[in-house]
MDAnalysis code that builds the backbone (N, CA, C; Angstrom):
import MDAnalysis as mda
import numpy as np

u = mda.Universe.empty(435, n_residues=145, atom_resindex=np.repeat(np.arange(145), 3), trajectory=True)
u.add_TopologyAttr("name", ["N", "CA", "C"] * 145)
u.add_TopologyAttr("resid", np.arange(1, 146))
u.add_TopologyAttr("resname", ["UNK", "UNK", "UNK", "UNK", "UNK", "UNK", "UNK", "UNK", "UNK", "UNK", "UNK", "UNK", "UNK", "UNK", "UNK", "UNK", "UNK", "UNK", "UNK", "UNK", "UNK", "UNK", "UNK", "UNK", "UNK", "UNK", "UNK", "UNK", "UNK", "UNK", "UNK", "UNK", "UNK", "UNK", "UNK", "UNK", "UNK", "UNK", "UNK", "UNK", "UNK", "UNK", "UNK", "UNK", "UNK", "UNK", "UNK", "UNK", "UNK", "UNK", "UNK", "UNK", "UNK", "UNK", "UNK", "UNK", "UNK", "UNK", "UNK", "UNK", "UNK", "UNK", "UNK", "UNK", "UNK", "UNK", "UNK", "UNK", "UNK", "UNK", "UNK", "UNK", "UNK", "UNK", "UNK", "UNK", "UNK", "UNK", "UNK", "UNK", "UNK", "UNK", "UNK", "UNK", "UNK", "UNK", "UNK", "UNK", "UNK", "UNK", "UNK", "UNK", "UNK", "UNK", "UNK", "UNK", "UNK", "UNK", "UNK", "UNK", "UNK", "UNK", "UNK", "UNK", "UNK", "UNK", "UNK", "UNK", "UNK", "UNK", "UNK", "UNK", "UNK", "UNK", "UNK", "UNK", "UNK", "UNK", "UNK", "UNK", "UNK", "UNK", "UNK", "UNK", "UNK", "UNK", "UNK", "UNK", "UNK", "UNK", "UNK", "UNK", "UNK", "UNK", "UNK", "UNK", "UNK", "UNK", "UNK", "UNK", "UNK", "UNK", "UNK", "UNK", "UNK"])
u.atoms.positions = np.array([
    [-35.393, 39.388, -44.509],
    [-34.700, 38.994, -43.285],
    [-35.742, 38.741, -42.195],
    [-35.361, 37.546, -41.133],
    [-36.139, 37.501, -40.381],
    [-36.353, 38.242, -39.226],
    [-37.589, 38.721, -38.816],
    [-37.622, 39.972, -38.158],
    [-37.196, 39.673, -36.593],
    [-36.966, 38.304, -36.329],
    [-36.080, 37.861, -35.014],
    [-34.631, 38.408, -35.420],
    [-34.083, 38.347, -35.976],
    [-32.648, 38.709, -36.126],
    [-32.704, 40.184, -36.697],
    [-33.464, 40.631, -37.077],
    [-33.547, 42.131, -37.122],
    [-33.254, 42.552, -35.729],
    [-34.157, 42.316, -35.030],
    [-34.078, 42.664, -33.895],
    [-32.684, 42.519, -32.848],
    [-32.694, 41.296, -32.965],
    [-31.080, 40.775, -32.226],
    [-30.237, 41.925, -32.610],
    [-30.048, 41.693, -34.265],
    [-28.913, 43.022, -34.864],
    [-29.245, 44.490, -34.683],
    [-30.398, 44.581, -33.700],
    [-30.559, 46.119, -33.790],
    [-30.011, 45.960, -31.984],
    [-30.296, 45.646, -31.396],
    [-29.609, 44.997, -29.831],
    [-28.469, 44.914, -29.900],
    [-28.076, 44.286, -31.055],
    [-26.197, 44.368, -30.577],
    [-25.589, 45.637, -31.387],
    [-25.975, 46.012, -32.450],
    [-25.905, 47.333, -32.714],
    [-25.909, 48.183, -31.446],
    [-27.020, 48.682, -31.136],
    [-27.596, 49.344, -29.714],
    [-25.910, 49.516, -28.653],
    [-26.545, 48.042, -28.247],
    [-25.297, 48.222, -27.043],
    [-23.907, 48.394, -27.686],
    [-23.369, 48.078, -28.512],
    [-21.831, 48.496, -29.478],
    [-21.908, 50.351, -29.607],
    [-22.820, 50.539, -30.027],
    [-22.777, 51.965, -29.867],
    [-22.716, 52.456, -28.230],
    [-23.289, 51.823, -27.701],
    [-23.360, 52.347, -26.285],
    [-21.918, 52.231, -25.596],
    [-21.239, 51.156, -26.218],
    [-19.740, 50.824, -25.475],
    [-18.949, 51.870, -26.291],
    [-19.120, 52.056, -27.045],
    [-18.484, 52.811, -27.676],
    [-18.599, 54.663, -27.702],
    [-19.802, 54.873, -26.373],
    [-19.964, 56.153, -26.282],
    [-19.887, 55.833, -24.661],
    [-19.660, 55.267, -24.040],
    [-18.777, 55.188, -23.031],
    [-17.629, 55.464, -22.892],
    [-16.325, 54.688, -23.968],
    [-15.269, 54.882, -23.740],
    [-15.106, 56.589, -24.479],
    [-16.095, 56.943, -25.159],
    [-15.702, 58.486, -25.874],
    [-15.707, 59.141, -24.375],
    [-16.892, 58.625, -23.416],
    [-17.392, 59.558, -22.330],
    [-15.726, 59.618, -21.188],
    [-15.144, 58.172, -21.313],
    [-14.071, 58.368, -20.322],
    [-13.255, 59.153, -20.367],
    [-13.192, 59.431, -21.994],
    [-11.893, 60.171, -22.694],
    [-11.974, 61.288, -22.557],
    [-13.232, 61.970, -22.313],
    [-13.717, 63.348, -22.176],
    [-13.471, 63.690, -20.369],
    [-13.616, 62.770, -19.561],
    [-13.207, 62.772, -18.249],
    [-12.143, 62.983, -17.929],
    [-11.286, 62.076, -18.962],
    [-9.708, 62.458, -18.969],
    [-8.964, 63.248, -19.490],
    [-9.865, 64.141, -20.015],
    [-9.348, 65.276, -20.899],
    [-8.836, 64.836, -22.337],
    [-8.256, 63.606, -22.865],
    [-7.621, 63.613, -23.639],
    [-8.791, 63.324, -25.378],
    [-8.509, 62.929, -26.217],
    [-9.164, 62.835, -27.462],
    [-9.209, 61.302, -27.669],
    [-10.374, 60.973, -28.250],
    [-10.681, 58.999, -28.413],
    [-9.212, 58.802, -29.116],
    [-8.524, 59.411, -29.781],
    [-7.417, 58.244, -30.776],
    [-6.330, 58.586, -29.872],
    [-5.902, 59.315, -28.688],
    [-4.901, 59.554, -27.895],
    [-5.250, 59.048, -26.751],
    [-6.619, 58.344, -26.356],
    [-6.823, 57.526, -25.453],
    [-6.459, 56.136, -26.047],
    [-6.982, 55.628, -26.946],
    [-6.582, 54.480, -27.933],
    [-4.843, 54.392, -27.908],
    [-4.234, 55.232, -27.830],
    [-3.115, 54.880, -28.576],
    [-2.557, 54.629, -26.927],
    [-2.702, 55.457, -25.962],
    [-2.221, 55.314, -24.449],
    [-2.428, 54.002, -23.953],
    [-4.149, 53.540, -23.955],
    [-4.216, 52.570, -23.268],
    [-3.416, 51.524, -24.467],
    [-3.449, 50.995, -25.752],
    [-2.853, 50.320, -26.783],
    [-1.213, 49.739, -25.545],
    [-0.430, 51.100, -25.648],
    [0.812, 50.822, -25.229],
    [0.815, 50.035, -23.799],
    [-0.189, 50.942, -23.036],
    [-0.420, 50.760, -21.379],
    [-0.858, 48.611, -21.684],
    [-1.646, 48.213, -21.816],
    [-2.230, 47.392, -22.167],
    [-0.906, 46.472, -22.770],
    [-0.093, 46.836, -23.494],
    [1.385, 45.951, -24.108],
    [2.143, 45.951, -22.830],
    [2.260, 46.617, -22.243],
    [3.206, 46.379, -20.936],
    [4.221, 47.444, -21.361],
    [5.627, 47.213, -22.016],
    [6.358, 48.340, -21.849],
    [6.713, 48.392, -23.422],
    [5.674, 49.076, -23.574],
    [5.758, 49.973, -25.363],
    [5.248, 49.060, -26.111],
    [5.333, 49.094, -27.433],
    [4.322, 48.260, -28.114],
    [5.071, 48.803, -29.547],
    [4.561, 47.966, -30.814],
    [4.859, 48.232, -32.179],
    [3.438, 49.338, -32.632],
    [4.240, 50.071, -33.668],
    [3.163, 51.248, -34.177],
    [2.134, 51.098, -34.975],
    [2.614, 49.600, -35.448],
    [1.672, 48.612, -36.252],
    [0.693, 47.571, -35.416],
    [0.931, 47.216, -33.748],
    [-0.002, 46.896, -33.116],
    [-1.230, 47.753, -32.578],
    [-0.810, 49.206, -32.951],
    [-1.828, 50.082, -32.197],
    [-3.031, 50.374, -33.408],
    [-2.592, 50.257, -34.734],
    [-3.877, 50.150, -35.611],
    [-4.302, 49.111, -35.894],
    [-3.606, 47.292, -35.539],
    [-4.269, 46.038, -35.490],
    [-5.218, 45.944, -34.741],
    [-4.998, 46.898, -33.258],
    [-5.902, 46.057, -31.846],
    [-7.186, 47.646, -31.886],
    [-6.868, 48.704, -32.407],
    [-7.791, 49.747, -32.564],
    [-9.035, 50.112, -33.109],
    [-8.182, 48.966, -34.816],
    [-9.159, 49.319, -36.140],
    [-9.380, 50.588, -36.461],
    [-8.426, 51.910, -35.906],
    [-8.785, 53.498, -36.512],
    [-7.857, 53.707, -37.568],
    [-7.866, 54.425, -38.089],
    [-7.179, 54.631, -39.613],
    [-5.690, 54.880, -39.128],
    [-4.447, 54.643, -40.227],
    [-3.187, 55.004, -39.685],
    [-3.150, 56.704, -39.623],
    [-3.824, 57.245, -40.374],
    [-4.005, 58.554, -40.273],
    [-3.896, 59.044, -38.894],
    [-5.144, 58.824, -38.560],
    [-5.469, 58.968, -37.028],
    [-4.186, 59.008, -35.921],
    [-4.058, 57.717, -36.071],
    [-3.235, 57.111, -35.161],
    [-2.013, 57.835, -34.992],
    [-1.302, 57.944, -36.491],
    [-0.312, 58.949, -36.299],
    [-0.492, 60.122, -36.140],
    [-1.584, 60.759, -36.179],
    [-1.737, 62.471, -35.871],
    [-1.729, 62.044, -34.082],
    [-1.988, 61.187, -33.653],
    [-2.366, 60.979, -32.126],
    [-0.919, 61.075, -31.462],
    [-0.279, 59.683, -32.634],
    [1.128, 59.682, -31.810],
    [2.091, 61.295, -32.053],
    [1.640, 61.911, -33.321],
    [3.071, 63.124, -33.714],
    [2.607, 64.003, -32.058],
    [1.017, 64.087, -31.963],
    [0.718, 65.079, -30.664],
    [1.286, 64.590, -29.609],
    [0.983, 63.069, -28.935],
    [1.793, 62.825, -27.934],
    [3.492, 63.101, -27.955],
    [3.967, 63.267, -29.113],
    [5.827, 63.115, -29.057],
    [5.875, 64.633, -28.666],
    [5.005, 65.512, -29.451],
    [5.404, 66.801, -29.429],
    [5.062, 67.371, -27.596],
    [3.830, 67.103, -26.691],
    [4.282, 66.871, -25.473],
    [4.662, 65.922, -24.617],
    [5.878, 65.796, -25.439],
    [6.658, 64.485, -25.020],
    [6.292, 63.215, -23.606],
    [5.160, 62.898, -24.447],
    [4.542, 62.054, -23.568],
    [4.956, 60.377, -24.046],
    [5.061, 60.352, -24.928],
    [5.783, 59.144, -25.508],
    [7.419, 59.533, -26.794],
    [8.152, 58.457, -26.920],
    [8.404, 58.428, -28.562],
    [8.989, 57.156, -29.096],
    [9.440, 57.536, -30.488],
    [9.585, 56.273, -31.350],
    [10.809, 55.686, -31.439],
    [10.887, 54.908, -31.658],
    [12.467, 54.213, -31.892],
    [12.405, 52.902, -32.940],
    [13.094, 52.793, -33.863],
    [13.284, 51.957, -35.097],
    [13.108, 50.348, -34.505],
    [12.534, 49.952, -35.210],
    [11.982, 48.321, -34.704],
    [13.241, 47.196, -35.986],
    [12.550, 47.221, -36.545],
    [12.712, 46.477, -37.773],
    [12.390, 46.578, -39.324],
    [13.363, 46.348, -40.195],
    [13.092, 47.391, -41.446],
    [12.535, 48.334, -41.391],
    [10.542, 48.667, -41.152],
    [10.274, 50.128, -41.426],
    [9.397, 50.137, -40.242],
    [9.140, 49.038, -39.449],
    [8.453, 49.057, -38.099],
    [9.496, 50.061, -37.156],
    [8.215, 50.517, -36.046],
    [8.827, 50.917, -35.302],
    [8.056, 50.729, -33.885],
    [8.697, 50.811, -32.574],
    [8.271, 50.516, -31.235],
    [8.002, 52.269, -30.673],
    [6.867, 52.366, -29.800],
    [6.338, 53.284, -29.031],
    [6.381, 53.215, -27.993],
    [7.183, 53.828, -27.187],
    [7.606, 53.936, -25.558],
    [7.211, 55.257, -24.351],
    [6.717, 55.030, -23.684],
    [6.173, 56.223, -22.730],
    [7.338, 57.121, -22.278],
    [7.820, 58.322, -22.236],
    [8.402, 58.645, -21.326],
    [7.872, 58.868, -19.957],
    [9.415, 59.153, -19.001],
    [8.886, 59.354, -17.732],
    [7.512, 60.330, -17.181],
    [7.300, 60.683, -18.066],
    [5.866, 62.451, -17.926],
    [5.172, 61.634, -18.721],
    [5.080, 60.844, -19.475],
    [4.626, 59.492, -20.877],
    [3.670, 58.739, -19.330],
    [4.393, 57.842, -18.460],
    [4.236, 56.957, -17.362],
    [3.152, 57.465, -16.522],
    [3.553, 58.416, -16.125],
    [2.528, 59.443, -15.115],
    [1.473, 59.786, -15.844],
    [1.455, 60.280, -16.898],
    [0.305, 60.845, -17.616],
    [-0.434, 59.054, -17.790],
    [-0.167, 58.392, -18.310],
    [-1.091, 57.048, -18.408],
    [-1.800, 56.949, -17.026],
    [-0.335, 56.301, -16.037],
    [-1.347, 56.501, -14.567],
    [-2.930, 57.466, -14.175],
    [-2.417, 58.281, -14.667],
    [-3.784, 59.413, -14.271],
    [-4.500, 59.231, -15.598],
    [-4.358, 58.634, -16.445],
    [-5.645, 58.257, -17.320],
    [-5.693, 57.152, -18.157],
    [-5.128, 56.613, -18.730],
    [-5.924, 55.340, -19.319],
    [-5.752, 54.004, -17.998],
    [-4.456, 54.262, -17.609],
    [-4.791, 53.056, -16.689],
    [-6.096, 53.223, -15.252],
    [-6.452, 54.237, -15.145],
    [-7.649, 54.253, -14.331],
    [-8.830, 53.711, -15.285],
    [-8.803, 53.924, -16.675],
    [-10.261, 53.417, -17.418],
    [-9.463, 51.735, -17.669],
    [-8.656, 51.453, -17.473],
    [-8.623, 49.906, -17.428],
    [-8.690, 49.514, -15.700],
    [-8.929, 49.901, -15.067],
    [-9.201, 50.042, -13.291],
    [-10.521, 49.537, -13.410],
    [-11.415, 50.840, -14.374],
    [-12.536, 50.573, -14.251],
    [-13.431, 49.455, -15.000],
    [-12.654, 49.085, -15.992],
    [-12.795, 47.747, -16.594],
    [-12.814, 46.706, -16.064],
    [-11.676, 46.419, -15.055],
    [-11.692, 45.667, -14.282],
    [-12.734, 45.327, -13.155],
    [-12.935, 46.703, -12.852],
    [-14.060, 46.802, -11.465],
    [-15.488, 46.387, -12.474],
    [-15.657, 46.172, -13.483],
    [-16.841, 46.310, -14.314],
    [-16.742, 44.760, -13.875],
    [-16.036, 44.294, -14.286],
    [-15.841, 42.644, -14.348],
    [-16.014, 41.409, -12.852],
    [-15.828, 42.530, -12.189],
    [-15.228, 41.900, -10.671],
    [-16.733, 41.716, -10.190],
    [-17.745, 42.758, -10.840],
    [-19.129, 42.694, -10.006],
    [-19.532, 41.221, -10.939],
    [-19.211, 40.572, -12.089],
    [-19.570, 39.136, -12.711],
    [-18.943, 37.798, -11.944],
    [-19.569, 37.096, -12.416],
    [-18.864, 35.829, -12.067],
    [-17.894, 35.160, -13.203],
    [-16.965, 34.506, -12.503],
    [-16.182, 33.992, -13.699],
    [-16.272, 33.537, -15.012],
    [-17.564, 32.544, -15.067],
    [-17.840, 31.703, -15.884],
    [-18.897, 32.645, -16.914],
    [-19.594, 34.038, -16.844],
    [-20.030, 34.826, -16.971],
    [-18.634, 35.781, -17.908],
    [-17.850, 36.090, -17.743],
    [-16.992, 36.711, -17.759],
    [-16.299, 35.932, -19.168],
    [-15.871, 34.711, -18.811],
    [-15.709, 33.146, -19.999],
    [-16.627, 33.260, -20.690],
    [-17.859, 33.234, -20.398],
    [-19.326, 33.265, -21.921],
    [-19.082, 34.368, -22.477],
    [-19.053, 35.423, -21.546],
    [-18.735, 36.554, -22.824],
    [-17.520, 37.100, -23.512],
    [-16.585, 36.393, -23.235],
    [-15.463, 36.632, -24.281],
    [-15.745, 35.631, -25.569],
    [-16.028, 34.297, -24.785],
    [-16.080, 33.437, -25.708],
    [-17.536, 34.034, -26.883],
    [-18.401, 34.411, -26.405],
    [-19.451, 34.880, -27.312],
    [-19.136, 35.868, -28.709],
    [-18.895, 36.915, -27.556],
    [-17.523, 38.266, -28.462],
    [-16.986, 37.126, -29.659],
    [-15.952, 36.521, -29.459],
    [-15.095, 36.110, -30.215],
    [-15.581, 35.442, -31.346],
    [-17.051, 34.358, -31.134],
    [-17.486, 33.223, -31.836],
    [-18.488, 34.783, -32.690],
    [-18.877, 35.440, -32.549],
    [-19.739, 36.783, -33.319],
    [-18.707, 37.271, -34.053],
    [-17.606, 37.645, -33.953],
    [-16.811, 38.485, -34.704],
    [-16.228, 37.493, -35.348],
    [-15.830, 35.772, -35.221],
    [-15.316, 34.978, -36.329],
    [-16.457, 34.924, -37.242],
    [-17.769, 34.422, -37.000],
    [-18.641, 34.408, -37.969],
    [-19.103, 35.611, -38.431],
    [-18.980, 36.951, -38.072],
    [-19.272, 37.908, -38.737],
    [-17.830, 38.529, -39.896],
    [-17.100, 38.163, -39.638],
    [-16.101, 37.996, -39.993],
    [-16.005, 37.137, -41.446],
    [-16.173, 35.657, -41.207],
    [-16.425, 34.545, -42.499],
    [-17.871, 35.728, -43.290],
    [-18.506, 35.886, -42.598],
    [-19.772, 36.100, -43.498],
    [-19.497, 37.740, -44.426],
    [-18.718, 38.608, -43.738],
    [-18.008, 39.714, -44.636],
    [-17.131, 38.995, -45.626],
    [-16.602, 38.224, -45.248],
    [-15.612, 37.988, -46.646],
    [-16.096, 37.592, -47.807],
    [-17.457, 37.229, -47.540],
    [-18.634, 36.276, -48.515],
    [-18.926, 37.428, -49.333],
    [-19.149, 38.792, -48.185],
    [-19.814, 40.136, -49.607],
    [-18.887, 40.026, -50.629],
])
């Protein structure tokens, strides 16, 4: 391999880990656990509730996870479930569900935002568009293994 793209892939490695020990760091601010922050902001982020099958599409954490996250949130009834379609089902905040997001995942999407606001637009456009064009071709090139 060429030792230019070694490098690149050890850089985007690098910073992916780094985003990714950020959002562990918010979760620890907020008291709550990475797959019960995941599953909060997931819903928060859908607007009003979401499918139980969108929260391990947009996550990528195991259904395992996910459901040990959601049985803890039902049991302090911070969210619950209700029958979707055949075996889907939808995830809804309750009222103590609402408040509890307010005071934590929607402040780490606050701060997402404020992350963004210090860029410029077209800055903001390159790097989604970048994101996206890396993960389609990294993407084609996994399916090749």
């Amino acid at each position: 391999m060429d030792q230019k793209h070694l490098n690149k892939i050890r850089k985007i490695n690098y910073l992916i880990s780094e985003m990714d020990a950020l959002y562990h760091l918010a979760s620890l601010k907020m008291g709550i656990s990475d797959s019960v922050s995941i599953v909060l902001y997931t819903i928060y982020d859908s607007g009003n509730g979401c499918l139980l099958s969108d929260v391990y599409k947009k996550s990528g954490i195991s259904k395992q996870t996910v459901n040990s996250a959601v049985r803890k949130l039902e049991t302090e009834a911070i969210l619950y479930l209700e029958q979707h379609t055949g075996r889907s089902k939808r995830i809804f905040l309750t009222d103590r569900g609402k408040t509890f997001v307010r005071e934590t995942v929607a402040r780490l999407y606050e701060a997402e935002a404020g992350a963004f606001d210090t860029w410029r637009e077209e800055e903001v456009n390159t790097y989604i568009n970048l994101m996206k064009k890396y993960a389609d071709c990294l993407r084609q090139q996994i399916d090749r293994l």
